[in-house]
mmCIF file of the protein (N, C-alpha, C, O) and its ligand, coordinates in Angstrom:
data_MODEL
# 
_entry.id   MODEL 
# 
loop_
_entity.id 
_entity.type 
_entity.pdbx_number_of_molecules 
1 polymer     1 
2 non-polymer 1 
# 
_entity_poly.entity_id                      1 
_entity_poly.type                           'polypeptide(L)' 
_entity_poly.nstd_linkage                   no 
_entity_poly.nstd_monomer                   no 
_entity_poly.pdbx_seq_one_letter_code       
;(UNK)(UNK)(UNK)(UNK)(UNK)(UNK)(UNK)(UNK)(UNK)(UNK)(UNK)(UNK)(UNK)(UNK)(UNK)(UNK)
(UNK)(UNK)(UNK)(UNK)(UNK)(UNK)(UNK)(UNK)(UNK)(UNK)(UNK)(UNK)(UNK)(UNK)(UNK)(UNK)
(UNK)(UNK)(UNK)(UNK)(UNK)(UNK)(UNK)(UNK)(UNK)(UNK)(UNK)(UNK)(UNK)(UNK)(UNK)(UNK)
(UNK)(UNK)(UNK)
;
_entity_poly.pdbx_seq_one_letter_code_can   XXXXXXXXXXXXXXXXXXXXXXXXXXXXXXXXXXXXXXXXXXXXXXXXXXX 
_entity_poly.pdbx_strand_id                 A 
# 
loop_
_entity_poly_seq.entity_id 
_entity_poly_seq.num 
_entity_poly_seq.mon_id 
_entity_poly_seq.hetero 
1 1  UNK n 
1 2  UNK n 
1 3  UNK n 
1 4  UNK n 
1 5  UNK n 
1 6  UNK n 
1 7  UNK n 
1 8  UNK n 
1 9  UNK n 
1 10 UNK n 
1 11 UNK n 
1 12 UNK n 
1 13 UNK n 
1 14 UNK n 
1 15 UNK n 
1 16 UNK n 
1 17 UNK n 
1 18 UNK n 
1 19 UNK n 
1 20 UNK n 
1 21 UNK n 
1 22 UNK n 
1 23 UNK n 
1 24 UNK n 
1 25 UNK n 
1 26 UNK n 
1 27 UNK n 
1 28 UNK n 
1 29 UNK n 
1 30 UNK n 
1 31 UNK n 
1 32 UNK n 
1 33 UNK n 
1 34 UNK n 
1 35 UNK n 
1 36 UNK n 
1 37 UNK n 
1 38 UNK n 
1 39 UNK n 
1 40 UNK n 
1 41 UNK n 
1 42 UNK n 
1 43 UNK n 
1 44 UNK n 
1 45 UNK n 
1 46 UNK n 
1 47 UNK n 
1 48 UNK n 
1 49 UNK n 
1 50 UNK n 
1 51 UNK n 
# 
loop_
_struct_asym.id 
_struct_asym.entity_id 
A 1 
B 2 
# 
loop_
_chem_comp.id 
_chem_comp.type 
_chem_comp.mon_nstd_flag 
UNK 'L-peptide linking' . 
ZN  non-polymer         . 
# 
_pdbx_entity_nonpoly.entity_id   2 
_pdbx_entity_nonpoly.name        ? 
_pdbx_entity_nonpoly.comp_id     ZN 
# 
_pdbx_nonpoly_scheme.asym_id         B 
_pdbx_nonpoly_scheme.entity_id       2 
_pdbx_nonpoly_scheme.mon_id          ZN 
_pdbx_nonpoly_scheme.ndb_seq_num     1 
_pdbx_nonpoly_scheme.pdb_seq_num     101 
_pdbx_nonpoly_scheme.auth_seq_num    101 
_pdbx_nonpoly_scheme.pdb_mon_id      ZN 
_pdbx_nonpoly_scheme.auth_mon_id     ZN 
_pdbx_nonpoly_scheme.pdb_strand_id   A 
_pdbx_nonpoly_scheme.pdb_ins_code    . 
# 
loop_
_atom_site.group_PDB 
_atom_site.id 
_atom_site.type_symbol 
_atom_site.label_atom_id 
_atom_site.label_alt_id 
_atom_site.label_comp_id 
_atom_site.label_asym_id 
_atom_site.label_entity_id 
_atom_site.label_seq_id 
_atom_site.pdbx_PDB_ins_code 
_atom_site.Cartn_x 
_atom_site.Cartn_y 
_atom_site.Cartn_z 
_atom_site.occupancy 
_atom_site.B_iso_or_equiv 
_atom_site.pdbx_formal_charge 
_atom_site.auth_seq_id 
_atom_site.auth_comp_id 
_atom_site.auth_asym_id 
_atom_site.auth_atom_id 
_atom_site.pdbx_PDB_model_num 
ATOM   1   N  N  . UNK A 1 1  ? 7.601  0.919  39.015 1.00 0.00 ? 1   UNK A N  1 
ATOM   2   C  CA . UNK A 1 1  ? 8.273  0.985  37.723 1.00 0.00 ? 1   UNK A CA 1 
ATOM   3   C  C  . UNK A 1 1  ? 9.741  1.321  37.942 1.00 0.00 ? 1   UNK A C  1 
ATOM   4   O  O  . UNK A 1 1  ? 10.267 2.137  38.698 1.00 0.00 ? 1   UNK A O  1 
ATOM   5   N  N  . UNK A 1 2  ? 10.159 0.619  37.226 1.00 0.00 ? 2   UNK A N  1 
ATOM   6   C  CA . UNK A 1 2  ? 11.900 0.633  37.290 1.00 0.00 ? 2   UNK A CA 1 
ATOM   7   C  C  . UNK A 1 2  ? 12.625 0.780  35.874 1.00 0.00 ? 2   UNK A C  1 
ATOM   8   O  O  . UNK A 1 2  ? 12.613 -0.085 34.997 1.00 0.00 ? 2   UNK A O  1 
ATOM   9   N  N  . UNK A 1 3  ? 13.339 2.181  35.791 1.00 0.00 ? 3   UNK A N  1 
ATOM   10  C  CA . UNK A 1 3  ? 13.683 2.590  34.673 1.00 0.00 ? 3   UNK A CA 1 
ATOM   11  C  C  . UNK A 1 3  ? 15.466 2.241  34.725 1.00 0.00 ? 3   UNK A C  1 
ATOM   12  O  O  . UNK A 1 3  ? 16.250 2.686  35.564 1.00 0.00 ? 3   UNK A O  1 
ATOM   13  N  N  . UNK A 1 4  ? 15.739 1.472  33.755 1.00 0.00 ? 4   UNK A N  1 
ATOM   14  C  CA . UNK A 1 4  ? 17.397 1.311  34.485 1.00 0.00 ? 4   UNK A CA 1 
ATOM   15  C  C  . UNK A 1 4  ? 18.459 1.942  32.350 1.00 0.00 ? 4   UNK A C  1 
ATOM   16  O  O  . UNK A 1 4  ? 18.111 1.374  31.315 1.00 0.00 ? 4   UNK A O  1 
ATOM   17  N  N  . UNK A 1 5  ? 19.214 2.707  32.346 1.00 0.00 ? 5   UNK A N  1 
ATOM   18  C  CA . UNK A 1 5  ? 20.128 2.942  31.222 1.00 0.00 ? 5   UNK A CA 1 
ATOM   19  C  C  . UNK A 1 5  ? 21.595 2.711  31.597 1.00 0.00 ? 5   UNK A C  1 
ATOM   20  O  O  . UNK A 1 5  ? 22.263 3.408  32.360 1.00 0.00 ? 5   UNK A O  1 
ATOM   21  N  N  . UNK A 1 6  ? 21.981 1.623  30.939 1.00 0.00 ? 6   UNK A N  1 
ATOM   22  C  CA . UNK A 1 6  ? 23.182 1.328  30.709 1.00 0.00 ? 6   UNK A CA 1 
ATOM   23  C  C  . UNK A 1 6  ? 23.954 2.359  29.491 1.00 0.00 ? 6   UNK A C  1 
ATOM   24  O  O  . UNK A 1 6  ? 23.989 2.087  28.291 1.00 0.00 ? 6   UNK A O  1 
ATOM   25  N  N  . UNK A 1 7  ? 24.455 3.398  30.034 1.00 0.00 ? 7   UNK A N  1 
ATOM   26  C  CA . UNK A 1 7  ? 25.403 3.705  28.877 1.00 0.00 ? 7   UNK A CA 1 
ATOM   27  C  C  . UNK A 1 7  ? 26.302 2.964  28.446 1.00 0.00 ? 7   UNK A C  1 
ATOM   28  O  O  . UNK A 1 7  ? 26.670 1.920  28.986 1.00 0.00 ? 7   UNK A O  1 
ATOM   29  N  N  . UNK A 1 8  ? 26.849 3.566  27.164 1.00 0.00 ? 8   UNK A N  1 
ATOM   30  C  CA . UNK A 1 8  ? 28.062 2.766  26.587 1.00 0.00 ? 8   UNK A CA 1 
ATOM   31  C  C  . UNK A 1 8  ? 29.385 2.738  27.181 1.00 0.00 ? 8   UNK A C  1 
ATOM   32  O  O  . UNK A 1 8  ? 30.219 2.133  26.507 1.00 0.00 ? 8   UNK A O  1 
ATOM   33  N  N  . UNK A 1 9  ? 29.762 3.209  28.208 1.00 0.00 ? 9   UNK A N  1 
ATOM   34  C  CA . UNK A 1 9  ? 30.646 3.567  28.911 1.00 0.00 ? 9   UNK A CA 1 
ATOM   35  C  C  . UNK A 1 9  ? 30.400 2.869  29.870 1.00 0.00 ? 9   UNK A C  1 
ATOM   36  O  O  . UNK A 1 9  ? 31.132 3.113  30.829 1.00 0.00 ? 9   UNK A O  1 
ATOM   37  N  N  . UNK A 1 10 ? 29.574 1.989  30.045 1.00 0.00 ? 10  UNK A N  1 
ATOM   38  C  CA . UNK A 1 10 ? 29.408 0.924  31.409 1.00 0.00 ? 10  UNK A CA 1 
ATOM   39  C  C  . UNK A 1 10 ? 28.770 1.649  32.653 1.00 0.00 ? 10  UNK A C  1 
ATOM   40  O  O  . UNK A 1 10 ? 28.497 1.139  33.740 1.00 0.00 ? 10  UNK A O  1 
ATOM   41  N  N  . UNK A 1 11 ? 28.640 2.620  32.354 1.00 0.00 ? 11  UNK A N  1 
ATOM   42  C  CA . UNK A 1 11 ? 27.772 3.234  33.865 1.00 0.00 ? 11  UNK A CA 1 
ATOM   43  C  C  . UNK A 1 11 ? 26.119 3.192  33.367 1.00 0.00 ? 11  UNK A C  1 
ATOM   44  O  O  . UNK A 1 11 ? 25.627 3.587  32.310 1.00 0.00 ? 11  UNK A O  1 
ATOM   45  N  N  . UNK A 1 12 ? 25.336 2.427  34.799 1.00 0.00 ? 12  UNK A N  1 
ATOM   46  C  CA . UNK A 1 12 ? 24.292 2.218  34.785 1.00 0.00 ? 12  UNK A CA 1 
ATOM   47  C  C  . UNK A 1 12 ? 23.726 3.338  36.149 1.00 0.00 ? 12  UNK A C  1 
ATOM   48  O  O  . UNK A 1 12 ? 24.081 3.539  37.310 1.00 0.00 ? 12  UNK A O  1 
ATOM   49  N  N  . UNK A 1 13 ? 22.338 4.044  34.941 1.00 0.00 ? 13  UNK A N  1 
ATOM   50  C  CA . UNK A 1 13 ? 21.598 4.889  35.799 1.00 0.00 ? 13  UNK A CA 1 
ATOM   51  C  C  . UNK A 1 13 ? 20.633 3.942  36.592 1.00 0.00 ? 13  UNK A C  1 
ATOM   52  O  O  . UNK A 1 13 ? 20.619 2.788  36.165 1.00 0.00 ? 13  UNK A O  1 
ATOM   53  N  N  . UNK A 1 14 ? 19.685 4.254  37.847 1.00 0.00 ? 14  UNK A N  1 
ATOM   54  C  CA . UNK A 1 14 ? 18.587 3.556  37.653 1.00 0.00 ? 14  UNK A CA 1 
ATOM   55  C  C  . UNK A 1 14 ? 17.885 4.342  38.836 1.00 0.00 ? 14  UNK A C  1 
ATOM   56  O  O  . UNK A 1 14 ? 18.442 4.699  39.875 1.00 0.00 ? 14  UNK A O  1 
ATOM   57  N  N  . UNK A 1 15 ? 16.316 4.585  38.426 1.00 0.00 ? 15  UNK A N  1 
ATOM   58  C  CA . UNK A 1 15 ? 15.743 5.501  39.094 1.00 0.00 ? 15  UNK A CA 1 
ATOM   59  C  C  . UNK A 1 15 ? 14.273 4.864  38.853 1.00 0.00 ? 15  UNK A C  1 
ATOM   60  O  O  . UNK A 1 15 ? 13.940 3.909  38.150 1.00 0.00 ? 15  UNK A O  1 
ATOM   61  N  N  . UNK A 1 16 ? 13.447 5.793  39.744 1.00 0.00 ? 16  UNK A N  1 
ATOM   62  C  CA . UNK A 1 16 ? 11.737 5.190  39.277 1.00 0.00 ? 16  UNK A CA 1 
ATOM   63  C  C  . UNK A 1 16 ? 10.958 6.407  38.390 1.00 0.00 ? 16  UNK A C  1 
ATOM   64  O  O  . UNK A 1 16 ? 9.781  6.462  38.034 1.00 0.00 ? 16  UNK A O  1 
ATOM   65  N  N  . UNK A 1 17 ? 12.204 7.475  38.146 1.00 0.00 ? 17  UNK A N  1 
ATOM   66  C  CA . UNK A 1 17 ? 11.218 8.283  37.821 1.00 0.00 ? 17  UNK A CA 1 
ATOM   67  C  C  . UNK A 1 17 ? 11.708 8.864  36.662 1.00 0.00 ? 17  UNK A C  1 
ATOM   68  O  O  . UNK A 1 17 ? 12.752 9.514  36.700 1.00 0.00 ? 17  UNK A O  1 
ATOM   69  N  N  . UNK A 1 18 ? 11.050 8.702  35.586 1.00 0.00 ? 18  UNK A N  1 
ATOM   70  C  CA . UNK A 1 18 ? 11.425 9.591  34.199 1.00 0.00 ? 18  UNK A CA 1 
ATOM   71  C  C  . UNK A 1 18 ? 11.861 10.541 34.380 1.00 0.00 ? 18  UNK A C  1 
ATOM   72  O  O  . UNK A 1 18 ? 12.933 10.583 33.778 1.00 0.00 ? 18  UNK A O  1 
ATOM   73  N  N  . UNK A 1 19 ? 11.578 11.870 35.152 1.00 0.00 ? 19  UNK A N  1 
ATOM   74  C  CA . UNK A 1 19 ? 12.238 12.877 35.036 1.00 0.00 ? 19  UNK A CA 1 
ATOM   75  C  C  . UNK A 1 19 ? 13.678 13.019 35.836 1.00 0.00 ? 19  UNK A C  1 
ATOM   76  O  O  . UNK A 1 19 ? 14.553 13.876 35.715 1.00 0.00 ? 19  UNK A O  1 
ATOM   77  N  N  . UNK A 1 20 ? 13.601 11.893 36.676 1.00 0.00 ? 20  UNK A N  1 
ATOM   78  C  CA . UNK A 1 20 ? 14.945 11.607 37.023 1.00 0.00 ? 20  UNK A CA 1 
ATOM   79  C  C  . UNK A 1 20 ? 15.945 10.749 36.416 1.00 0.00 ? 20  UNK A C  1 
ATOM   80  O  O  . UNK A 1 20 ? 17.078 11.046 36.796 1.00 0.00 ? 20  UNK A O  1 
ATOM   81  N  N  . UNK A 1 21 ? 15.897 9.808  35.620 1.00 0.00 ? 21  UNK A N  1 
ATOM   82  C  CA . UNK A 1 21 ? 16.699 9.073  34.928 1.00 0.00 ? 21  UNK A CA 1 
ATOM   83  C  C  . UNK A 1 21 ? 16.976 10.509 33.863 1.00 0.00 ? 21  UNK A C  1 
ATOM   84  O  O  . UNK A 1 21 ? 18.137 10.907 33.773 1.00 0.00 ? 21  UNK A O  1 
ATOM   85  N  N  . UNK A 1 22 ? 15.986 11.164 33.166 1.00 0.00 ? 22  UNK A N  1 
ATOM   86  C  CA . UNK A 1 22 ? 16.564 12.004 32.169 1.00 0.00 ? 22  UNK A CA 1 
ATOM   87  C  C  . UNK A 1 22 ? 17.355 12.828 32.815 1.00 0.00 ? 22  UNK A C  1 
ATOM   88  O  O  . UNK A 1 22 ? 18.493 12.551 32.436 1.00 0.00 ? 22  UNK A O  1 
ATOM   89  N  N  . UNK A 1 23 ? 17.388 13.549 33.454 1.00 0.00 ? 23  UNK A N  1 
ATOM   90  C  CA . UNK A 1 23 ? 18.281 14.369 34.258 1.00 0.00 ? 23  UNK A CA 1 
ATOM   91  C  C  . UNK A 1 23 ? 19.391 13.794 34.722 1.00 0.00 ? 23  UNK A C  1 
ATOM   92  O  O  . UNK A 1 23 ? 20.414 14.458 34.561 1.00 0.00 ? 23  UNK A O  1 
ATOM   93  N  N  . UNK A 1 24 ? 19.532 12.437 35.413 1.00 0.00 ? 24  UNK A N  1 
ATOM   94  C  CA . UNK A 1 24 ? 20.904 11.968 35.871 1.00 0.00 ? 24  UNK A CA 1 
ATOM   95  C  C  . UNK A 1 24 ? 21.104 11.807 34.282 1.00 0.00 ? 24  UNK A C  1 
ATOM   96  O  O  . UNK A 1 24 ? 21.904 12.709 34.034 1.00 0.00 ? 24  UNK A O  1 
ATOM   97  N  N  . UNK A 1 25 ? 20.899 11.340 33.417 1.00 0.00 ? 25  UNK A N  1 
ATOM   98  C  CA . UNK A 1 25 ? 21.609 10.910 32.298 1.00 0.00 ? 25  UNK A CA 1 
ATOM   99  C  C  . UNK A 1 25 ? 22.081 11.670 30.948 1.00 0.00 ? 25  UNK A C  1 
ATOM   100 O  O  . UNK A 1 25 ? 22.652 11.233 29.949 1.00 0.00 ? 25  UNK A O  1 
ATOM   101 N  N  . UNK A 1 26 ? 21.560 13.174 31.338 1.00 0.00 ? 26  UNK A N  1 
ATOM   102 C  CA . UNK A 1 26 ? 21.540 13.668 30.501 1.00 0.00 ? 26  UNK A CA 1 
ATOM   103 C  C  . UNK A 1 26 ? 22.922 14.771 30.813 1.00 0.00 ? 26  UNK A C  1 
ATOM   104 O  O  . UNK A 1 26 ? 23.655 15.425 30.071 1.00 0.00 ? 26  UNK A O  1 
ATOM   105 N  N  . UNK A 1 27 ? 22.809 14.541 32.640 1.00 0.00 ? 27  UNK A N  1 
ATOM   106 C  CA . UNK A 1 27 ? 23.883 15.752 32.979 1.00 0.00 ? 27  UNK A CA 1 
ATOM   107 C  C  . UNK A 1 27 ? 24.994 14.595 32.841 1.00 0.00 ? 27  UNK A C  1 
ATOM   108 O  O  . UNK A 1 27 ? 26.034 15.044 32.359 1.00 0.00 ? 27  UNK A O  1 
ATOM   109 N  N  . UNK A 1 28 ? 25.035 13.436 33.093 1.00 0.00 ? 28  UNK A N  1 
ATOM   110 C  CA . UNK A 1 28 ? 26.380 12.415 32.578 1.00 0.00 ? 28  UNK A CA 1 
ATOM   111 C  C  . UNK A 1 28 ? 26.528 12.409 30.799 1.00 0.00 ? 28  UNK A C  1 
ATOM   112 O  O  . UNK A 1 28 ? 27.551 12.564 30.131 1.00 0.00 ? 28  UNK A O  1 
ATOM   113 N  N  . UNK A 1 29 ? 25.785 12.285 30.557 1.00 0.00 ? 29  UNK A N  1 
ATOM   114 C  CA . UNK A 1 29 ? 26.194 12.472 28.817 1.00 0.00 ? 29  UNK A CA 1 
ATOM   115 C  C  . UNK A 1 29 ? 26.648 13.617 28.291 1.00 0.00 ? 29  UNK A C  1 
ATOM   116 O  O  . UNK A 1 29 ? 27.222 13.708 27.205 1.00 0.00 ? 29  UNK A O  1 
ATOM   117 N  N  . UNK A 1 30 ? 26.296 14.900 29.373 1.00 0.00 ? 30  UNK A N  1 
ATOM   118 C  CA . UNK A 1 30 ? 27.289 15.851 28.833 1.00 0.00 ? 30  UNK A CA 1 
ATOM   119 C  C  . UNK A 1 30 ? 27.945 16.274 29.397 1.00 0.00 ? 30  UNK A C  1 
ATOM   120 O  O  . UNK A 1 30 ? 28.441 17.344 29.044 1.00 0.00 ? 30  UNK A O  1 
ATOM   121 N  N  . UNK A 1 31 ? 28.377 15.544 30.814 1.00 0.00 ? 31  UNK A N  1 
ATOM   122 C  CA . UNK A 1 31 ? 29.970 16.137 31.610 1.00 0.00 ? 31  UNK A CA 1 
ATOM   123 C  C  . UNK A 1 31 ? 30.691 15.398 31.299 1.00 0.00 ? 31  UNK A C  1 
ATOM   124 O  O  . UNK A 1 31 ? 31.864 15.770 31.255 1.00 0.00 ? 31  UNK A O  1 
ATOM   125 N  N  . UNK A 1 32 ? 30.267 13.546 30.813 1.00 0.00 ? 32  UNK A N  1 
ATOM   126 C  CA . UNK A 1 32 ? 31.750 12.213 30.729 1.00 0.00 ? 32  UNK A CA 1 
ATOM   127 C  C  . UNK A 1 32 ? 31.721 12.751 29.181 1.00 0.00 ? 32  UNK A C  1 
ATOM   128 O  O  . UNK A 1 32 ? 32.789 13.201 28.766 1.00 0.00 ? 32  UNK A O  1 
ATOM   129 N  N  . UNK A 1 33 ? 30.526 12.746 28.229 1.00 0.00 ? 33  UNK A N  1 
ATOM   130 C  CA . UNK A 1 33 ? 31.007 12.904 27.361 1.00 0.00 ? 33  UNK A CA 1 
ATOM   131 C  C  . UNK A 1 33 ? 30.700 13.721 26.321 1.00 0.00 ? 33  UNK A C  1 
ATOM   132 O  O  . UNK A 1 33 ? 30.641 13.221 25.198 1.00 0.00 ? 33  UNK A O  1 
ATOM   133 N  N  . UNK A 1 34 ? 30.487 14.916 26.476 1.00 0.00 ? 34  UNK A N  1 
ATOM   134 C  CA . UNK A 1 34 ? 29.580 15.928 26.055 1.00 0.00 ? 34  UNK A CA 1 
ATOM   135 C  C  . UNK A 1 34 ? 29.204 15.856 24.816 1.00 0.00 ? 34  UNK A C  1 
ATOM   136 O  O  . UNK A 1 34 ? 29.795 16.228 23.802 1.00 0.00 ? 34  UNK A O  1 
ATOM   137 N  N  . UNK A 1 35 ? 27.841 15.187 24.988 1.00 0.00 ? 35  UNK A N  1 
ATOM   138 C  CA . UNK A 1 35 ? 26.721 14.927 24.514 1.00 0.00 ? 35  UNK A CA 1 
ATOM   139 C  C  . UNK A 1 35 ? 25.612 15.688 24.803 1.00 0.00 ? 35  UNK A C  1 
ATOM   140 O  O  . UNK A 1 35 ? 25.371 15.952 25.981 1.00 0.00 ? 35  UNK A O  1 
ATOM   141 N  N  . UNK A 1 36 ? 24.784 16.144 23.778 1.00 0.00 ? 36  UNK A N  1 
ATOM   142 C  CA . UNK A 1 36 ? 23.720 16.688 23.935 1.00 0.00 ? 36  UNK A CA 1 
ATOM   143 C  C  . UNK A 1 36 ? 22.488 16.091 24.142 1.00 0.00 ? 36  UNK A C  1 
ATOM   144 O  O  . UNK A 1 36 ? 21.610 16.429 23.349 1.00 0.00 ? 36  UNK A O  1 
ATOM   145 N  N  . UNK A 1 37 ? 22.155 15.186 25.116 1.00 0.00 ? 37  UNK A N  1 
ATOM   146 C  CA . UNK A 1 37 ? 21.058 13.898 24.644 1.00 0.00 ? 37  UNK A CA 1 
ATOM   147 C  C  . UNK A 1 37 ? 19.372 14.720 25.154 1.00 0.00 ? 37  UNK A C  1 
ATOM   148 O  O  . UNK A 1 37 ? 19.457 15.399 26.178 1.00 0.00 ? 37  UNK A O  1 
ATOM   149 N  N  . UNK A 1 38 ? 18.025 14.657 24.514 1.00 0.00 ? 38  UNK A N  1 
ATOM   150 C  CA . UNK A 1 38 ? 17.087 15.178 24.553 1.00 0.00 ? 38  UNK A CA 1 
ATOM   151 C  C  . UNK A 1 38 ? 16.594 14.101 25.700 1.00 0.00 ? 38  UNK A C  1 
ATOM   152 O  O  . UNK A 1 38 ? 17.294 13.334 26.361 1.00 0.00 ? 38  UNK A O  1 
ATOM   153 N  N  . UNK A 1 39 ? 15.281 14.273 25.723 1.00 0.00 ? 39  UNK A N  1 
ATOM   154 C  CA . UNK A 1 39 ? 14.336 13.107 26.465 1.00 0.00 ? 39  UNK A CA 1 
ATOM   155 C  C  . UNK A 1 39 ? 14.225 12.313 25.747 1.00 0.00 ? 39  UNK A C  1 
ATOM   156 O  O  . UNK A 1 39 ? 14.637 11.182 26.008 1.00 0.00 ? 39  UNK A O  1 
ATOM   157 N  N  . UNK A 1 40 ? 13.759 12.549 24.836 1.00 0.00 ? 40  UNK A N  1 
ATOM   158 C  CA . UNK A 1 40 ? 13.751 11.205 23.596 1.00 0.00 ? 40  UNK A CA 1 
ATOM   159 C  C  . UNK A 1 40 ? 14.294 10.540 23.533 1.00 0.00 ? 40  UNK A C  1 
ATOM   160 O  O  . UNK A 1 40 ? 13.952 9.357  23.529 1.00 0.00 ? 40  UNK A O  1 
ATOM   161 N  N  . UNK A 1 41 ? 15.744 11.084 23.427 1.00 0.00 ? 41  UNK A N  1 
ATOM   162 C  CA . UNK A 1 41 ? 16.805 9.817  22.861 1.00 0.00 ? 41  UNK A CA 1 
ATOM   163 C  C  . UNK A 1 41 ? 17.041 9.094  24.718 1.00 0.00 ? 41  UNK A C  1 
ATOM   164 O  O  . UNK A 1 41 ? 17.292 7.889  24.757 1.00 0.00 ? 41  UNK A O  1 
ATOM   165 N  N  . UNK A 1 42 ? 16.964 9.728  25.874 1.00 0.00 ? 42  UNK A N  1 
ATOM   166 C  CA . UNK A 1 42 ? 17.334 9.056  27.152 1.00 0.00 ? 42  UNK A CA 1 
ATOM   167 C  C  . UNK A 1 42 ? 16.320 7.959  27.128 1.00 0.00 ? 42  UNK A C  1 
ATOM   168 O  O  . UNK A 1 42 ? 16.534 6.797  27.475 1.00 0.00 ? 42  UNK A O  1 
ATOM   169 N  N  . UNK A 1 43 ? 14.870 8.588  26.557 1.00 0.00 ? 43  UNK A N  1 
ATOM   170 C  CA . UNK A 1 43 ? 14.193 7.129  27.032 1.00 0.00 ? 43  UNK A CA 1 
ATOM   171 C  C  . UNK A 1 43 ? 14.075 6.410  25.973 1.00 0.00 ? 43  UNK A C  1 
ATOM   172 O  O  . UNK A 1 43 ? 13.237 5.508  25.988 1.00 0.00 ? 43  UNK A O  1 
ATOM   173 N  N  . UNK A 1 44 ? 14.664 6.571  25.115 1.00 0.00 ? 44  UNK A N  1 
ATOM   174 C  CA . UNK A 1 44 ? 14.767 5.696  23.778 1.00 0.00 ? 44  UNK A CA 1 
ATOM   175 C  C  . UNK A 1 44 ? 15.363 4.842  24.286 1.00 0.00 ? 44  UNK A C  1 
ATOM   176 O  O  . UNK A 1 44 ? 14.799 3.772  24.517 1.00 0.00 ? 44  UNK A O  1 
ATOM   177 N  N  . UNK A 1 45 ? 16.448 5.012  24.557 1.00 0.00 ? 45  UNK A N  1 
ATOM   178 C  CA . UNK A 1 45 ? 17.875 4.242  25.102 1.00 0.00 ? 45  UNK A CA 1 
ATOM   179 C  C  . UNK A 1 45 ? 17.649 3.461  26.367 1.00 0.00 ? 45  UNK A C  1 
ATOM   180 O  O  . UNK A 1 45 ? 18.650 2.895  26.805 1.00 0.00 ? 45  UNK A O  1 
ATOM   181 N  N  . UNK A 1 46 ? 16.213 3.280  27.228 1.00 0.00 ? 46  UNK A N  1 
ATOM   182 C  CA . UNK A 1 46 ? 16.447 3.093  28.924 1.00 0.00 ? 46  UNK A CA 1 
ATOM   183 C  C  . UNK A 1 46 ? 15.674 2.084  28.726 1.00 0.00 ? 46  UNK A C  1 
ATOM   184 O  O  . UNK A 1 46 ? 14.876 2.131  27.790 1.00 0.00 ? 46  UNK A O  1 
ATOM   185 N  N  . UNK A 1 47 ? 15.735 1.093  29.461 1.00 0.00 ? 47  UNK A N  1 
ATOM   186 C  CA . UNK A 1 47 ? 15.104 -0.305 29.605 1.00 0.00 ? 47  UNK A CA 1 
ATOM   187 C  C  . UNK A 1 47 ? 13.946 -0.165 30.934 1.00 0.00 ? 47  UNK A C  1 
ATOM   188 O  O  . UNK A 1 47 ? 14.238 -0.203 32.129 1.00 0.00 ? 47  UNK A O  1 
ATOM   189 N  N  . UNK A 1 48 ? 12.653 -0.006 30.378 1.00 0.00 ? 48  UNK A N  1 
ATOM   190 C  CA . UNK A 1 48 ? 11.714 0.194  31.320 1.00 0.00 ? 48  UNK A CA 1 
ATOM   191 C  C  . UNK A 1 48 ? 11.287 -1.052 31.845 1.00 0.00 ? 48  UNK A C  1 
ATOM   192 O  O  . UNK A 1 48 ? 10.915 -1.839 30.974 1.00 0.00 ? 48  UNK A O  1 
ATOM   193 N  N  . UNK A 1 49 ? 11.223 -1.511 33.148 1.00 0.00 ? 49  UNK A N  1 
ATOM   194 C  CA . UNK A 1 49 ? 10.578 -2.520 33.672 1.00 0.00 ? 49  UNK A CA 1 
ATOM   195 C  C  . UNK A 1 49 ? 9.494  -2.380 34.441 1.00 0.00 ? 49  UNK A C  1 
ATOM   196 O  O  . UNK A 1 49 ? 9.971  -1.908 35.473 1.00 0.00 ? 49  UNK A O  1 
ATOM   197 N  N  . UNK A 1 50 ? 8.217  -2.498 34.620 1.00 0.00 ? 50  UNK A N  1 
ATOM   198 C  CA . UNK A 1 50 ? 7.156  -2.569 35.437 1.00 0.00 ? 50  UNK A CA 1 
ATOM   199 C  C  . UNK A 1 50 ? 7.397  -3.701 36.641 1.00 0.00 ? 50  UNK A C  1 
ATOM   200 O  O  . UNK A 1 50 ? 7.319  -4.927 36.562 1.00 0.00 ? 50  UNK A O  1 
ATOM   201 N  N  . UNK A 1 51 ? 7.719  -2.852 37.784 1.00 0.00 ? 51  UNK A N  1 
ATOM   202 C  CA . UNK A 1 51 ? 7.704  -3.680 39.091 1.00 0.00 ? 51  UNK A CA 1 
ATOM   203 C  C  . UNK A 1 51 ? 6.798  -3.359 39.975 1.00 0.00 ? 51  UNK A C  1 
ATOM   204 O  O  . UNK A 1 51 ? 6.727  -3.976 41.038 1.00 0.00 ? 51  UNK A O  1 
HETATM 205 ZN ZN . ZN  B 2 .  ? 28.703 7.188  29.881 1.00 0.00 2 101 ZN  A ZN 1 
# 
């Protein structure tokens, strides 16, 4: 499984593991742009692919 989030800022996360995409993306959403983002909204936002 391949979890990949394109923020709006053009930087793409991509990891295999939920608790790692939320964590890289959550500590970038609130150091580039301090944002408070939950789990929810990271995997709301992440394009899951089954590989
Ligand atoms: Zn960004």
């Amino acid at each position: 499984m391949t979890l990949t989030l394109k923020c709006f800022c053009g930087v793409v996360v991509q990891t295999d593991s939920e608790n790692d995409l939320v964590a890289q993306v959550s500590a970038h959403a609130s150091s580039v742009h301090d944002l408070d983002l939950s789990r929810a909204d990271v995997l709301a936002m992440a394009d899951i692919a089954e590989h």
